[in-house]
N, C-alpha and C positions, 0 to 999 in steps of 0.2 A: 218805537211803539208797535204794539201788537193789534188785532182783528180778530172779529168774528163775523163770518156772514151767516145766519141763518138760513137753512136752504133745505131741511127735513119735513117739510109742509107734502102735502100727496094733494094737493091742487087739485081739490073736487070741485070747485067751481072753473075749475079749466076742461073739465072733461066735455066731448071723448078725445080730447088731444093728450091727457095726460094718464090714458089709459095706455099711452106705451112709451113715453118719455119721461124723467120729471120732471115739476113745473121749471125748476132753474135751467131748463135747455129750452125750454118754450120761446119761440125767435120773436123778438121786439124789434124793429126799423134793421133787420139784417142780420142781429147777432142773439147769442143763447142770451135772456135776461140777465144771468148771474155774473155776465162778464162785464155789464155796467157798474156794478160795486166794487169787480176788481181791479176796474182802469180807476175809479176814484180812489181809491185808496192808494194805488200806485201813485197817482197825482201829487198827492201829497207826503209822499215817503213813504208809508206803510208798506212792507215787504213782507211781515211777519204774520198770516193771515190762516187761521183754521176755517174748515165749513164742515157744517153737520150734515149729516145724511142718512137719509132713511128710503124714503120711496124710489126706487131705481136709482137709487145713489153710487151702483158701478157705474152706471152712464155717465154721471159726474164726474166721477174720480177720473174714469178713461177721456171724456174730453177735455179737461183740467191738467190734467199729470200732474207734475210737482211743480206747475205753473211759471217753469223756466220761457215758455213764451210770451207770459205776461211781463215776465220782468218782478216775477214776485216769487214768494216761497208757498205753497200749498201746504197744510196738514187737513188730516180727517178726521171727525169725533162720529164715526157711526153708532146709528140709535138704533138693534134692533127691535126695540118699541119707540114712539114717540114719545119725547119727553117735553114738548113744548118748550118756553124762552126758560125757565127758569132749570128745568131738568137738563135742558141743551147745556146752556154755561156751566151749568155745577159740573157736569162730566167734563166741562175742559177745562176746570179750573185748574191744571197744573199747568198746562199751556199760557195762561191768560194772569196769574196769580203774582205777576212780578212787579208790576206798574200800572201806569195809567192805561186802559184800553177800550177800542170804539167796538161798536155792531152796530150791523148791518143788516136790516132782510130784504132778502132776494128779491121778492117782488113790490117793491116800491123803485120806482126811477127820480132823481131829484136831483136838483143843478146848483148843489151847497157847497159852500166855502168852509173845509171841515177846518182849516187852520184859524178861520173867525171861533168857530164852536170850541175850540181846544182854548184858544185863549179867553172867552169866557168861562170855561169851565173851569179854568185855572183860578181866572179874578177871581169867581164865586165861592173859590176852595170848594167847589160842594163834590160829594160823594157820587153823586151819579147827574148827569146833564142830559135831559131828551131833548131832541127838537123835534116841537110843537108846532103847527099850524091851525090857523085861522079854516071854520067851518061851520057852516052855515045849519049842518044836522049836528053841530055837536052835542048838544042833549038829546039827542034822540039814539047817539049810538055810544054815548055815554064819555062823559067828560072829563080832560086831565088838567084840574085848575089851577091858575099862577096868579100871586098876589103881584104889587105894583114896582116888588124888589128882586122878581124873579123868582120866589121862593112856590114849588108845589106847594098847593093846600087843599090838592083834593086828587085822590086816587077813583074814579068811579065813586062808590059809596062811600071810601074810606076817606075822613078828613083828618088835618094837622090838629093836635091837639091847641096848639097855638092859631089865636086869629088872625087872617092872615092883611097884609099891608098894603093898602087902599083898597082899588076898583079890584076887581077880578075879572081877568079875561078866561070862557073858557075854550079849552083849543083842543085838537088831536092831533093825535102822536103818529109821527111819521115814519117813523121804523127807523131812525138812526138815532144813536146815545153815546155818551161816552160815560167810562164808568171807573170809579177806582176800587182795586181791590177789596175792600173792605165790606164790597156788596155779599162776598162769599161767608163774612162772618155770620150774616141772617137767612142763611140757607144750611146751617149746621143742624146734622140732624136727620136730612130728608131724603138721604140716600139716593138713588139714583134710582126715581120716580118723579110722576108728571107730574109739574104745577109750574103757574105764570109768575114771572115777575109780576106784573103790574098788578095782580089779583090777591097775591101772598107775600112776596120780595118786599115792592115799593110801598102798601101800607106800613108794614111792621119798622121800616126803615123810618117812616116818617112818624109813627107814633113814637119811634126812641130817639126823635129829634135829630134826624142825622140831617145835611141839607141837602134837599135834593131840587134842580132847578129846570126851568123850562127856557129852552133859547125859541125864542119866535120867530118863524121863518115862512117871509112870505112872496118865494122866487116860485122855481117851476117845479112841483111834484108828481106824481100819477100813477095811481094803485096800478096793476098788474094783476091782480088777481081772477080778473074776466076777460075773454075775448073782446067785450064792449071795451074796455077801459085801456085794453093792450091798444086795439083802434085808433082808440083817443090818442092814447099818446103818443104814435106812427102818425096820425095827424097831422098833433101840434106841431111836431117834429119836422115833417115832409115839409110844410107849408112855412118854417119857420119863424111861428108862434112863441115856438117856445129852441130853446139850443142847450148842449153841454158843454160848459166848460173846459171839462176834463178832455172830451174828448179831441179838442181844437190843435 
């Protein structure tokens, strides 16, 4: 199985630290952030692994190399524009267009069992699998809703055409998915320009009834995207709150 980590983000809310680094070298409990996605994914077998890059993305590339230190294979999809998640994959879709394959972005930390998320993803047969978590402002920073069979039924504003099945929990999205090929057939068209999955991709998906499902997950995550939050999770981490799996 193959990988994407996301990592072309220019981490304005990290600045002024990432007025000279990018955010995926920014150091979490000792190491660049971006190297937590790559020991999970090695965890689990994942060898086969691109990363996008945009904002000081030689600094990437030169402390990464071809990732023979990790024990993994490196490729690069350079954006000299951002193209965000959906312009990101479509440029690597030759990389990524063969099977089943996960993403990753760089600045979230989480301590998942992705071989649990694979074999749901399987059971569900579904087309694309987020994991979701449990949150307390999820209406407030806008919601990715699952009926009581797992199935998406609500993209932000965008719902399933279909009602969906019991309660509804609503959760956000964690920054990891797994996805099957088939995502690149609703991105025909749109050449290699910016737009979101979850904004453009995952409605259009769900209005053509494809299934798209939410795994619930509710161990240890923790945005990165601010100095507060990096804190946090150097914390939880220090004080052993919270731990990685992976890294054991």
């Amino acid at each position: 199985m193959k990988a994407m980590v996301l990592a072309a983000g220019q981490g304005t809310r990290l600045r002024p630290i990432t007025d000279g680094i990018p955010k995926a070298l920014v150091p979490v409990a000792g190491r660049p952030m971006i190297e937590f996605g790559l020991l999970l994914l090695r965890h689990y077998g994942v060898r086969d692994i691109v990363i996008n890059l945009h904002h000081f993305g030689a600094q990437v590339e030169n402390h990464l190399g071809d990732g023979r230190r990790f024990a993994v294979n490196l490729s690069y999809s350079h954006e000299p524009e951002l193209l965000d998640t959906g312009g990101g994959l479509l440029k690597a879709k030759e990389f990524l267009q063969d099977s089943t394959f996960i993403v990753i972005n760089t600045d979230a930390l989480i301590d998942i069992n992705l071989a649990e998320v694979l074999h749901y993803h399987r059971q569900q047969h579904a087309a694309a699998t987020l994991v979701l978590r449990p949150d307390a402002d999820a209406d407030r920073y806008g919601s990715i809703d699952i009926g009581a069979d797992g199935r998406i039924c609500r993209f932000l504003e965008h719902r399933s055409p279909e009602p969906p099945v019991g309660a509804v929990k609503k959760l956000m999205f964690t920054g990891v998915q797994i996805l099957e090929p088939r995502i690149f057939d609703y991105m025909d068209g749109r050449g290699l320009k910016k737009f979101s999955t979850t904004r453009e991709t995952y409605p259009r998906m769900l209005g053509a009834g494809e299934k798209l499902c939410g795994y619930c997950f509710q161990g240890f995550w923790q945005d990165l995207g601010t100095q507060e939050r990096i804190a946090e999770a150097e914390r939880q981490l220090g004080c052993g709150q919270a731990r990685l799996h992976f890294l054991q």
